[in-house]
C-alpha positions in Angstrom: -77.3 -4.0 15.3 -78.5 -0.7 17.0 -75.9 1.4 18.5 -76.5 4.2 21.5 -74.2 6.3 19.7 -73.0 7.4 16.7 -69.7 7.5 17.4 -70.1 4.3 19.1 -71.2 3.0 15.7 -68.1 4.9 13.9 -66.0 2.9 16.1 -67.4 -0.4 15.9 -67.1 0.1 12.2 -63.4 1.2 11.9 -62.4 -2.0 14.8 -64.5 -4.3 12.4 -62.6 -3.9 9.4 -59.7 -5.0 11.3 -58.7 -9.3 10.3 -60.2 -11.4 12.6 -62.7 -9.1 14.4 -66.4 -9.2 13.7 -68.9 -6.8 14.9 -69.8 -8.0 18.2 -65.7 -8.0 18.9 -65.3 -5.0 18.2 -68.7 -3.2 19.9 -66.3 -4.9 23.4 -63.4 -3.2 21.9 -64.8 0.0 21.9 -66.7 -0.2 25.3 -63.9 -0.7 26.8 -61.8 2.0 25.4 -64.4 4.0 26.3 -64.2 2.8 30.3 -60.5 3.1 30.2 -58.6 5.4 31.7 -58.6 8.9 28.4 -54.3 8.3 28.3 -55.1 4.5 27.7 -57.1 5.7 24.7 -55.2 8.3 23.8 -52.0 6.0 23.6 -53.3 3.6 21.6 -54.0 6.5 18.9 -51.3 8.2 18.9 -49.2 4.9 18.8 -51.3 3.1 15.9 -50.6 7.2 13.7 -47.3 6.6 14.5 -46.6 3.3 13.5 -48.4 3.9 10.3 -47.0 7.0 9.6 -43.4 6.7 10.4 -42.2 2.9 9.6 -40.1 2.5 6.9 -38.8 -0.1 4.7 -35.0 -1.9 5.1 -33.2 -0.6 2.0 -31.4 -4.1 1.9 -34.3 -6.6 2.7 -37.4 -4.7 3.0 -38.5 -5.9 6.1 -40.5 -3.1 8.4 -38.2 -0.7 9.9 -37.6 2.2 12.2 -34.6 3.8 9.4 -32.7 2.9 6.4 -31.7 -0.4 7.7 -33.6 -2.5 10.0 -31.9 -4.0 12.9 -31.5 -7.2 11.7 -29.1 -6.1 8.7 -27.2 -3.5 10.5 -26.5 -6.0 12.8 -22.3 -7.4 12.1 -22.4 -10.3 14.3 -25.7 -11.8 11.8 -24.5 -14.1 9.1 -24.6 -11.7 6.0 -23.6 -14.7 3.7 -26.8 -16.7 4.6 -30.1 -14.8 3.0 -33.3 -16.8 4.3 -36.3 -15.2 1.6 -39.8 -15.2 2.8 -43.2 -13.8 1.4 -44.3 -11.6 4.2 -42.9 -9.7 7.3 -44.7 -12.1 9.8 -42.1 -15.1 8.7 -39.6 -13.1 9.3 -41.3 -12.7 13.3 -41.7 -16.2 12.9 -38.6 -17.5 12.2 -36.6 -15.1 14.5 -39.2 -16.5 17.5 -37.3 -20.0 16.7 -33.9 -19.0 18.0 -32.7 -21.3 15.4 -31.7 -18.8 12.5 -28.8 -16.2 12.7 -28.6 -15.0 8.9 -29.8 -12.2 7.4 -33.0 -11.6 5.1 -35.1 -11.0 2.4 -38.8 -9.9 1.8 -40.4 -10.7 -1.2 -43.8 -8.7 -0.2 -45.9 -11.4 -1.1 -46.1 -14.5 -3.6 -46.9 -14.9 -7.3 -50.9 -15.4 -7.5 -52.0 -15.1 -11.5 -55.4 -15.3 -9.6 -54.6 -12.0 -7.8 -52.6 -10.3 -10.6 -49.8 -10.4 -8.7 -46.8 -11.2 -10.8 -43.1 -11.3 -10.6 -42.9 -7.9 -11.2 -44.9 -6.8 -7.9 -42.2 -8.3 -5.3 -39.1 -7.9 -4.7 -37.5 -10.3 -7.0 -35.2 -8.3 -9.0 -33.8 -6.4 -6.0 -32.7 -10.1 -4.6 -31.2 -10.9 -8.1 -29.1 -8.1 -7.9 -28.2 -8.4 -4.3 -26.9 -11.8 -5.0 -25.4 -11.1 -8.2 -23.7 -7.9 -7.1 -19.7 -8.0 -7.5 -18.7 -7.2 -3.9 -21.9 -9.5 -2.1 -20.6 -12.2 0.2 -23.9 -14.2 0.1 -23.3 -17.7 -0.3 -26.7 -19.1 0.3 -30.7 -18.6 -0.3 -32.6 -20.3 1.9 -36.0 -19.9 0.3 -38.4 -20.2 3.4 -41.9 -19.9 1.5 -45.3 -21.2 2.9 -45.7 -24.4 0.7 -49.1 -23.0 -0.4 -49.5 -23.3 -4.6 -48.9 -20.2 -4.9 -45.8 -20.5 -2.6 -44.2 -23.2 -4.6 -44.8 -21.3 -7.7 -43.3 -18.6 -6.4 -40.0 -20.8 -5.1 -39.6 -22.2 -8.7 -39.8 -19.2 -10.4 -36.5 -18.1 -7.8 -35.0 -20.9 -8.2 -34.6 -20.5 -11.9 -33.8 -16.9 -11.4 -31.1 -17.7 -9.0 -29.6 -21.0 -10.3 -27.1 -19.4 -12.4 -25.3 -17.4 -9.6 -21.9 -19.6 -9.6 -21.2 -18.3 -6.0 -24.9 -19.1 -4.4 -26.2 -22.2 -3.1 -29.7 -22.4 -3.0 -31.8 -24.3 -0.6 -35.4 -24.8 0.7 -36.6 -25.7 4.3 -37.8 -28.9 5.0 -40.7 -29.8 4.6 -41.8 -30.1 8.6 -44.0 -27.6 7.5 -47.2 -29.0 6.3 -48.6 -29.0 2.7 -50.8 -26.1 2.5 -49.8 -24.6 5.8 -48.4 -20.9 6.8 -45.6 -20.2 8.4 -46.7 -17.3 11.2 -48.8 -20.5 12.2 -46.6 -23.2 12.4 -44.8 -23.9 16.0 -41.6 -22.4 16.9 -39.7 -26.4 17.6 -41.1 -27.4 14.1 -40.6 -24.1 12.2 -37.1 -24.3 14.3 -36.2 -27.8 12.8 -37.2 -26.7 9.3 -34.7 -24.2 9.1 -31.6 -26.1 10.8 -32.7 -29.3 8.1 -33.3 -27.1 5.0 -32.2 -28.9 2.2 -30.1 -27.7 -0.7 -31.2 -27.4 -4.0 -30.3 -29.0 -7.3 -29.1 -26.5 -9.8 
């Protein structure tokens, strides 16, 4: 594809990379940042800088986060005793969009894939352990909330033998309204919803 511009073309590029967007996608991207109004523009920019160079991550469940704690965990009137644990920061979007969840919870930062190299060791298994485990922590149930992918499922059985010894914890999964094989950013909110409310417990 021939570009007028240079710059035209360094844009393109740069929106391109982006999931989802091809080439032609992006060239309308550009052309019409380049008709809007310079703030428009300008906005945007600063406001994509910011975001990447200011969020943090929640000390407690390492979802994305303006501070130390995100607003979900600071918040008292949330069910700190119920910890839903999810792969990625979009289930937690997800599962909040359902209206059906009021606990609190925790990000692994991915799933096990041997296929990847991504291990036990890369997420944030250890940190859950511990919260559970710790001497003064009031959770009383894990809701494991993990796309039923193969990967997913690995990565629910390898918690579920990490966790099954915590004499305090319950440990349960959500039902299966979500499909075999599906995601759960995808899934809609009424089925995602009922999923959570009918999550079954697990056998230790």
């Amino acid at each position: 594809m021939e570009y007028p511009s240079k710059l035209i073309e360094n844009a393109v590029l740069e929106l391109a990379r982006l999931p989802g967007i091809g080439r032609k996608t992006a060239l309308r991207l550009a052309l019409h940042l380049l008709k809007a109004q310079t703030e428009t523009t300008v906005s945007l920019a600063e406001a994509l800088a910011k975001m990447r160079f200011d969020i943090t991550y929640c000390r407690t469940c390492h979802s994305i986060s303006d501070s130390e704690e995100c607003g979900i965990c600071a918040n008292k009137l949330r069910d700190h005793g119920t910890v839903c644990v999810v792969s990625d920061v979009r289930d937690v979007i997800a599962i909040e969009n359902t209206g059906q969840y009021q606990g609190v919870y925790h990000v692994l930062g991915g799933v096990i894939s041997p296929i990847e190299g991504i291990g036990p060791a890369d997420l944030n298994i250890d940190s859950l352990v511990s919260r559970a485990g710790a001497d003064d922590s009031e959770i009383h149930e894990i809701i494991l909330a993990i796309s039923p992918t193969m990967e997913g499922d690995t990565t629910a059985f390898y918690l579920s033998r990490r966790l099954r010894d915590l004499p305090k914890v319950n440990l349960s999964t959500i039902a299966r309204g979500i499909p075999m094989g599906g995601e759960l950013e995808y899934a809609d909110e009424i089925t995602l919803g009922r999923s959570i409310v009918e999550r079954q417990r697990q056998a230790r």
